[in-house]
N, C-alpha and C positions, 0 to 999 in steps of 0.2 A: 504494500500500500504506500503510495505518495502521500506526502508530506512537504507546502510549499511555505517557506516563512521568510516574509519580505520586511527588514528593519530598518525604518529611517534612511530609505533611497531617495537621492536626492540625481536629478540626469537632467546633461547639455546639448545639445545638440551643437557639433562645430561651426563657429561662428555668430551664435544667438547670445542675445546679451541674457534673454529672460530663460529660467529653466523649463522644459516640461512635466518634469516631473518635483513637486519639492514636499521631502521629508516625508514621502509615504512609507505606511506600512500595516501589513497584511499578513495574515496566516489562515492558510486554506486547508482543511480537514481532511484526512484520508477519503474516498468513494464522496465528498461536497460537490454540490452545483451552484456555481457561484454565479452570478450575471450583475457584469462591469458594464455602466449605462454611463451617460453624458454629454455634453454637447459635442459637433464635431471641434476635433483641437486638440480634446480635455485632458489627453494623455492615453485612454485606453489602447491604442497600440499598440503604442509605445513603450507601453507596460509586458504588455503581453510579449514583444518582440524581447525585451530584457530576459522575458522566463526561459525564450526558447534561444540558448547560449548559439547556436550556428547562424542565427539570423539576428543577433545582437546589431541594435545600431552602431555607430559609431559616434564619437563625444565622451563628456565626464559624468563620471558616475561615483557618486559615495554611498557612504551606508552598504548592506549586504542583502544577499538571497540566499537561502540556504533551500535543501532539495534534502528530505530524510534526516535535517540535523546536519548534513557539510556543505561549505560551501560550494556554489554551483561549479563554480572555476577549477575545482579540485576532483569534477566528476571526469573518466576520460571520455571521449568522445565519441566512441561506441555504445558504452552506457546512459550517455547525455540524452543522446541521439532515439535512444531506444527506449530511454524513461519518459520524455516528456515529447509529445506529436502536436503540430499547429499547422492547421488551416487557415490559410492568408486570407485577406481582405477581396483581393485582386485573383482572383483565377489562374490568370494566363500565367502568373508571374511565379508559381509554382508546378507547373505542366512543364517535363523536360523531356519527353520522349513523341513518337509519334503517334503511338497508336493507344488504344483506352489499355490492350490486355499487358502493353511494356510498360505503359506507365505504373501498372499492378504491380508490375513484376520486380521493378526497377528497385528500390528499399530493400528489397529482400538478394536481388544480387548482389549489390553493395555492400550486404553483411552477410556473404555466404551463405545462404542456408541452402538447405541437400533440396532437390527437385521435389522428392514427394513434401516433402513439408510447405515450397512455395505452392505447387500445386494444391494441398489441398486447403492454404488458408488461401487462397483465391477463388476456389469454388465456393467456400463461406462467405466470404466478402461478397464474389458477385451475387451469391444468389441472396444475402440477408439486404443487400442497396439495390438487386433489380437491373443489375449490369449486363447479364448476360445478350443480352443482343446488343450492346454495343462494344465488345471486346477486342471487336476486328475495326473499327471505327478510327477514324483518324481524330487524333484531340482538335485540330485545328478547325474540325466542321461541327463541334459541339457546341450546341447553346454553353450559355453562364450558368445558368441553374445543372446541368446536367455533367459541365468541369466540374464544377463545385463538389457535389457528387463523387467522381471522381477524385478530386482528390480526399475529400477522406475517409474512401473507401483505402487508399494507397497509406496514409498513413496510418491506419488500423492493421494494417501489415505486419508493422513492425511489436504489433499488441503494447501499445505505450499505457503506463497507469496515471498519464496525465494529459489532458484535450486539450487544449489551446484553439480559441475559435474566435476567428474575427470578424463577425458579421456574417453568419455563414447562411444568412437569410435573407441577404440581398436580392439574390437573382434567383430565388425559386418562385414558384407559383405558389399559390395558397394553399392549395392539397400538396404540394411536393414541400411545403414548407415546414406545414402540420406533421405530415410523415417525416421528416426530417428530424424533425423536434422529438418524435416519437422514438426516432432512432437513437436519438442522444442519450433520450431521458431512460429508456432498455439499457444501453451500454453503462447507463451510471447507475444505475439500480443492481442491474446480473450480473458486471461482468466489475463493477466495483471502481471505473473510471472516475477519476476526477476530474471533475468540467470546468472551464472556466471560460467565460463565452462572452464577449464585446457584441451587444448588439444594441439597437433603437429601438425595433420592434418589439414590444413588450407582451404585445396583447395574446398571444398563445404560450410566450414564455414564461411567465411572471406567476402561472398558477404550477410550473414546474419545478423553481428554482427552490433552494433551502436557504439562500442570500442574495441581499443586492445590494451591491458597492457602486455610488454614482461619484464618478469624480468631474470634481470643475478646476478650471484654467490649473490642474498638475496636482491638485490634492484631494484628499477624500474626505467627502462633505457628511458622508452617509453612509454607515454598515450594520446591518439586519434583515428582520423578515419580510419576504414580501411585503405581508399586509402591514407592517409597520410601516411601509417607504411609502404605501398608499395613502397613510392619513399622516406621514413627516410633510407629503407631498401636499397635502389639500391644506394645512397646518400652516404652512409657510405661506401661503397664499401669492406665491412668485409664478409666474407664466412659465419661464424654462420647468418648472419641476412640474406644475399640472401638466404640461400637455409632453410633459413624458410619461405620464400614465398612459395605461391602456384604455382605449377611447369607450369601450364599456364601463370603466371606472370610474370616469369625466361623467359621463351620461348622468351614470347612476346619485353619483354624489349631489351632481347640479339638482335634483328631484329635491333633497330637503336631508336634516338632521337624521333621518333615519339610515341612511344610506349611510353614513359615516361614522357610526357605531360599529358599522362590522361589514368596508365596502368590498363591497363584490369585484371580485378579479379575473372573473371569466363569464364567459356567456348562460353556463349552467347555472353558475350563484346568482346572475342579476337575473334569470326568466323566474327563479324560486321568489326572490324580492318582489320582484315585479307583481306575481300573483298573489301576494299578499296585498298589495295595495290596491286591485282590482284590475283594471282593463291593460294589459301590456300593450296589445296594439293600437291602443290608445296614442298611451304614451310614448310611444316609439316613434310613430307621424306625428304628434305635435313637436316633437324636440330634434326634430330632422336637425342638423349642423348645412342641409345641402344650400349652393349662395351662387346655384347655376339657372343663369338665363334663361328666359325661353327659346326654343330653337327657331332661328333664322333659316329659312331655306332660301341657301343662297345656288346658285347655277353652279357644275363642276366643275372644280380649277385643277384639281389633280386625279387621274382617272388611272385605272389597272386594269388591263383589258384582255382579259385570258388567258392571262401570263404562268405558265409553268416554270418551273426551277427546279435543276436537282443539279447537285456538286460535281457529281462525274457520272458518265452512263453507267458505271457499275451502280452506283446508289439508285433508293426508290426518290422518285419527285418530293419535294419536300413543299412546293407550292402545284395544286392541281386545278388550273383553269381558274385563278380569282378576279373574277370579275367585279370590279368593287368603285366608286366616286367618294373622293372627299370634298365636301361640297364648302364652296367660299365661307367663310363665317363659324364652321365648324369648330366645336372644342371634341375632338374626337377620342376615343381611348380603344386601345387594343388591347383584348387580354387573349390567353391561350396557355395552356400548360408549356412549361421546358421542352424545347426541341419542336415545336408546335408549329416554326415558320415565321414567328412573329417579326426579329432582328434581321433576317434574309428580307421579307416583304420591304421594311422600310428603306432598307439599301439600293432596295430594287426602284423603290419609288422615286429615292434620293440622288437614283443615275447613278449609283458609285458602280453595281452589277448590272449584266443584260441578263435579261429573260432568256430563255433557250427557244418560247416558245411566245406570244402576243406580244403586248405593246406595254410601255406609260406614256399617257400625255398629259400635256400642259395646258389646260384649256381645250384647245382641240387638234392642237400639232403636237406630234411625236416630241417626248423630252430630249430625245437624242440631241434635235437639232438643234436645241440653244446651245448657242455659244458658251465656255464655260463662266467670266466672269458675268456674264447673266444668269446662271443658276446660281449661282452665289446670293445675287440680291432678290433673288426666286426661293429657292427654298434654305433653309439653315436645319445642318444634323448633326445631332447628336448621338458621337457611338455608345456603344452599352458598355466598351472599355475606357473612361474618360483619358486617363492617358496617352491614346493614341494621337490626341489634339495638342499635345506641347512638344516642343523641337530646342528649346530655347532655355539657354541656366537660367530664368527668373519665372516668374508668372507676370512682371510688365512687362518684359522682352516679349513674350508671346502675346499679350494682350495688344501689344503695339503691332506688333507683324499683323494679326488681323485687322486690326482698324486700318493698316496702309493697305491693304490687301482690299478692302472694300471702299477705296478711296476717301477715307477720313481725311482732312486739310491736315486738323491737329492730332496731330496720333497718342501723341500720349497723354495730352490733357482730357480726349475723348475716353483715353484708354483707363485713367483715373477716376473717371467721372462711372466710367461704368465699375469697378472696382467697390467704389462706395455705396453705389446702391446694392450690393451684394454682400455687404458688410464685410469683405475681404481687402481693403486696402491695408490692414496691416500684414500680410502675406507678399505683398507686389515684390519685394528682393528675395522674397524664399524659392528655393531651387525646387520644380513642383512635383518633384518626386519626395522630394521631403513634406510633401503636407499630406493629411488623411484622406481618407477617402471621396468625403464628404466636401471636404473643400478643393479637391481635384474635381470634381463633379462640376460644381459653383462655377470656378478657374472655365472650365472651359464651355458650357454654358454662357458665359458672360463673354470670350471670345465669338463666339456663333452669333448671338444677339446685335453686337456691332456693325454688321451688315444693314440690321433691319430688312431680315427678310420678310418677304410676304406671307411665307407657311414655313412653321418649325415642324420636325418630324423629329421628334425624342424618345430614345432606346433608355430605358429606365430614367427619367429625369429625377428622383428623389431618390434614388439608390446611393446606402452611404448617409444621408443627410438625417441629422435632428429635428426633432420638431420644429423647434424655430425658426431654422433653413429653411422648413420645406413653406411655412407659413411666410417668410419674406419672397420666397420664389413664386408660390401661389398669386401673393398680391402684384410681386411683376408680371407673371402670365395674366394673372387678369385685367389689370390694365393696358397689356399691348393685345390681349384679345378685342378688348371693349374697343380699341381703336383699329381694328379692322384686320390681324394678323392673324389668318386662320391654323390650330394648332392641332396635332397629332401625336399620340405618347404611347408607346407600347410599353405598359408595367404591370407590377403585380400589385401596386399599391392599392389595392380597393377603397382605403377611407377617402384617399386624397382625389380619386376619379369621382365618386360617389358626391363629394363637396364638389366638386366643380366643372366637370363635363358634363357636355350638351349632346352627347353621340356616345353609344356604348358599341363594338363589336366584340365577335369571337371568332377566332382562328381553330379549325381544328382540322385534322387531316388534311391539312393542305388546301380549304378554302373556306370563307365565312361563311357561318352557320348559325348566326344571329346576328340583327341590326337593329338598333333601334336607342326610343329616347333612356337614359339610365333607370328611370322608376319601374318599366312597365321592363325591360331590363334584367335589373337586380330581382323583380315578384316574378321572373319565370316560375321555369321548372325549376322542381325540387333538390335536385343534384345542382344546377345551375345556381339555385338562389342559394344553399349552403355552402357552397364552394365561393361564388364571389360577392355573395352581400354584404356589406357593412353590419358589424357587430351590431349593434343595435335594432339594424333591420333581423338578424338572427334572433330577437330576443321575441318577437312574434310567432 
């Protein structure tokens, strides 16, 4: 059994005047599930990268970590390697081989083990995560939800008695999510894992955890139970800590003093509440958060016109015949499970891919033919890797490149300007691999914006982000919506579609198999309406 005890760490990052980390300290229980919450920034994984000694940042560090009682530094690196496992923030940036069944394999080479023994924990592994049809698959044509996946299917390999998890709910769907969660919380129950899990999403996790440590700007504000943090949270009466609550627990609490004697932390405790009080469905439509317009039917501006796709002719089509308009004015949202097509479609939309088979147009000519720096000021995308949109040691240097790129006079007074409304200008000299997630997200969201194009098409745009983020980003989308910028998001985020899209689809098999406005939507089907409805709509 692991044993994690972190005393009075104090961590620089090279070159920062301000620490990220100051004077924490923590100790994590044998078989513990611990959930490390906070704004983007706060430190969490930063922390986390400290635990896992191979992927240690670099910069000053005092104070100590000890692993079983020694210190970390002192374990060799076999054992290190093989005690403690972490799932990255970022996907790709842990994927080193080509295919799903080497990247399996790959841990288990590296520390010799005999054939039968990798063989047969990889038939556990894939058949207990569901891998099996994807074994021969190339990692580079995998959705984010199903890398994910993958790798910590790859670091369970190595049977570590310690998780490290950074957000590992980014890029799933909501059932891949909940299953996911499920997986965790079996491995920390049967198999006696210790968890320690950076996330934002709280609302399936929080009825799991046995702790939750919120850190802000580098120190720890908060450590205990769940339902303690829920009413530290309502207690405080601050906006960053309510609306890191789970949006059931927001609901429930705003109802009156009753709720907050003993608030409900999942969907199950607040439908028992609820029926105490009398009508749930009631109260579930009167207290809607939703602050989406009525829908404009505006004429097509971006059209998909039978278009198939598949990655090589060995693969099956991964888009089959979607015929779909997204019409001027639109706030559109796309959902669909992992690997479902979603991140391929928009690229396809975006001109970055050809179809193997129909069209996209632009109005009513083929998108081919614009010229490139007119799709620029046409459509703005965003990839589901944010990463891929910086080239440059700063986050000004990049923010400047795009502003000149879109012919801005003043580049970098434009490029400040936007900066601030994103509440990232204290980031402009940091190198943007040095910042989280969440503020890589912002960083390059706020690059694309600069254009002012006329349709944004975004591949998870709240992926990564805190509540607060996603509530300053909400209120920029809705106001360059309101002024005539029509927008497209493929995510899993259901509260934040639910609040403010005018257009719901669903991708599945390879073509849309629902359209329509979010309410009538979310009250489908059954499997439909449990799978993507907003918590609250669940409590009916």
């Amino acid at each position: 059994m692991a044993h994690f005890k972190i005393q009075n760490v104090t961590f620089t990052y090279p070159e920062e005047r301000l620490p990220a980390l100051s004077d924490v300290s923590l100790s994590v229980a044998p078989g513990e599930f611990v959930v490390l919450c906070g704004p983007s920034g706060s430190g969490k994984s930063t922390l986390l990268r400290l635990l896992k000694r191979e992927v240690s940042p670099g910069g000053r560090m005092s104070g100590s970590i000890l692993l079983n009682d020694s210190p970390l530094h002192e374990w060799t690196s076999r054992e290190a390697a093989a005690m403690v496992g972490l799932v990255m923030q970022n996907p790709d940036n842990q994927l080193v081989v080509d295919t799903v069944e080497h990247e399996l394999a790959f841990g288990m080479e590296n520390f010799g083990l005999d054939r039968d023994v990798m063989r047969r924990r990889m038939a556990e592994m894939a058949g207990f995560f569901g891998l099996e049809p994807l074994l021969g698959r190339r990692t580079d044509e995998l959705s984010g939800g199903q890398k994910q996946t993958v790798n910590l299917a790859a670091v369970l390999m190595l049977q570590p008695r310690v998780l490290l998890l950074d957000e590992p709910l980014a890029q799933l769907d909501p059932l891949a999510a909940r299953e996911l969660l499920a997986m965790i919380k079996r491995l920390n129950d049967e198999w006696g894992i210790s968890v320690i899990m950076c996330e934002h999403r709280l609302d399936d996790l929080l009825p799991l955890a046995d702790r939750v440590v919120r850190l802000d700007c580098g120190r720890i504000v908060f450590d205990g139970k769940p339902r303690d943090f829920a009413a530290e949270a309502w207690n405080r009466n601050d906006a960053d800590w309510i609306s890191a609550l789970p949006s059931i627990t927001r609901w429930a609490i705003e109802q009156g003093p009753q709720a907050f004697v003993e608030p409900p932390i999942s969907v199950k405790e607040a439908r028992l509440w609820l029926h105490k009080r009398g009508n749930p469905t009631q109260y579930a439509r009167e207290h809607s958060n939703s602050t989406v317009e009525p829908t404009r039917h505006g004429e097509p501006l971006l059209s998909a016109d039978q278009i198939f796709f598949a990655y090589d002719k060995h693969s099956p089509a991964v888009l089959r015949g979607v015929d779909w308009q997204i019409r001027r004015g639109d706030w559109g949202v796309l959902f669909g499970g992992n690997g479902s097509g979603k991140s391929t479609l928009l690229q396809l939309l975006a001109g970055i891919r050809m179809p193997q088979r129909g069209s996209v147009k632009w109005g009513k000519a083929p998108l081919s033919r614009k010229h490139s720096k007119e799709q620029i000021g046409a459509i703005g995308y965003l990839a589901q890797s944010p990463v891929l949109h910086y080239a440059h040691d700063t986050l000004l240097e990049d923010l400047k490149h795009a502003a000149n790129r879109a012919g801005i006079q003043d580049a970098e007074q434009e490029a400040r300007a936007m900066a601030d409304r994103f509440g990232i200008a204290h980031l402009l000299t940091r190198h943007p691999h040095d910042m989280s997630g969440g503020e890589q997200q912002i960083g390059a969201l706020a690059m694309i914006l600069l254009a002012k194009p006329q349709m944004l098409l975004l591949d998870e745009p709240t992926k990564g982000l805190d509540p607060q983020a996603k509530k300053r980003l909400a209120t920029y989308l809705k106001n360059i919506h309101t002024q005539g910028t029509t927008i497209l998001m493929a995510t899993h985020d259901v509260e934040f579609a639910a609040a403010y899209a005018n257009r719901c689809s669903l991708l599945f098999h390879g073509e849309i198999v629902a359209d329509g406005e979010p309410e009538p939507f979310f009250r489908g089907e059954f499997v439909l309406h449990h799978t993507y409805a907003p918590a609250a709509e669940r409590t009916c």
